[in-house]
N, C-alpha and C positions, 0 to 999 in steps of 0.2 A: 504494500500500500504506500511505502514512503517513496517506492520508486517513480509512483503512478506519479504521487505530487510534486517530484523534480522533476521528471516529463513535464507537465503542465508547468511547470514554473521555467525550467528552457523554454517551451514554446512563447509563453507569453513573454520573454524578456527577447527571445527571436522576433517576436510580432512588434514588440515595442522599438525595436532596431529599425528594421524596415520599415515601419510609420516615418521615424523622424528622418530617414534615407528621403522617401517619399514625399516629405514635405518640404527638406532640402533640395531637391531636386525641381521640385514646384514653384518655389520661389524662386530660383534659378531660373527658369526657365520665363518668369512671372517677368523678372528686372532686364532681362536678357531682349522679351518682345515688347517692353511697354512701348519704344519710342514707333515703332511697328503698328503697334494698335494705335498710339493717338494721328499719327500719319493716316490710316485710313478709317478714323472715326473723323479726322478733319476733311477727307474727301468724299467719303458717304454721308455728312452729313444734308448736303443738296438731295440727295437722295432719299434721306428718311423723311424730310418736309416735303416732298414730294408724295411719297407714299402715305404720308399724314391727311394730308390734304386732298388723295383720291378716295381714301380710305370715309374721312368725313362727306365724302360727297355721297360717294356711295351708300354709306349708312342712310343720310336722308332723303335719297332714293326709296332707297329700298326698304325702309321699316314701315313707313302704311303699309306696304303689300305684304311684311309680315305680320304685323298685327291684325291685319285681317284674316290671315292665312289660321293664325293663330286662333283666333276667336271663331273657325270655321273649323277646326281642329278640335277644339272645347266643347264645343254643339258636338258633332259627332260623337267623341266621347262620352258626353252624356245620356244618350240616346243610342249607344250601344251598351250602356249599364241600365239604360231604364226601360227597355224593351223587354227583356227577360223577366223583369220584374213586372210588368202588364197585369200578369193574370193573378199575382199576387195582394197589388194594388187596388182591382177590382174585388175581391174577396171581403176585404176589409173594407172597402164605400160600403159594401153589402152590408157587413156587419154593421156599420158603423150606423147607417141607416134603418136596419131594422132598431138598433138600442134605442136610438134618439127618438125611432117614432113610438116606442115602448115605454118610453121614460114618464113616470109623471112628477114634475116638478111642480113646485109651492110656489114658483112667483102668480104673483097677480096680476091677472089680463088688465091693460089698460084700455 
């Protein structure tokens, strides 16, 4: 049993090695491309206001025609849960109608 838990404790002191390898290497890699990345976030930028601005167009395009789609969506939906239920629905007006015409209540007729 004591062997098991120097196995487990090499492995986790091996796992803890190669973490900080791997983050070494990360950050290397991080300092190495930055001037990289702001070079081409300074020339994509034209580019992402660009896509900003078709993107917003687009959107108000096209949300009537999904909110309607939406709301024609909803209707269906509920009208394929409340069809099944029809003849359940009817059962109970039944009932509901026979109690009410059964009932004799105490208010006084005006």
């Amino acid at each position: 049993m004591i062997e098991l838990g120097l196995l487990a404790a090499v492995a986790f002191g091996v796992f803890a090695v190669v973490m900080v390898l791997v983050a070494l290497l990360k950050t290397l890699l991080w300092l190495v491309l930055l001037p990289l990345r702001l070079l081409l976030s300074v020339l994509l930028l034209p580019l992402l206001l660009l896509k900003a601005i078709i993107g917003g167009l687009l959107f108000v395009v096209l949300s009537p025609i999904l909110i309607v789609g939406l709301v024609i969506a909803a209707i269906a939906a509920i009208v394929a849960v409340a069809v099944p239920l029809l003849p359940l629905l009817v059962v109970a007006f039944v009932v509901w109608l026979l109690l009410r015409a059964s009932s004799t209540t105490t208010a006084i007729a005006r």
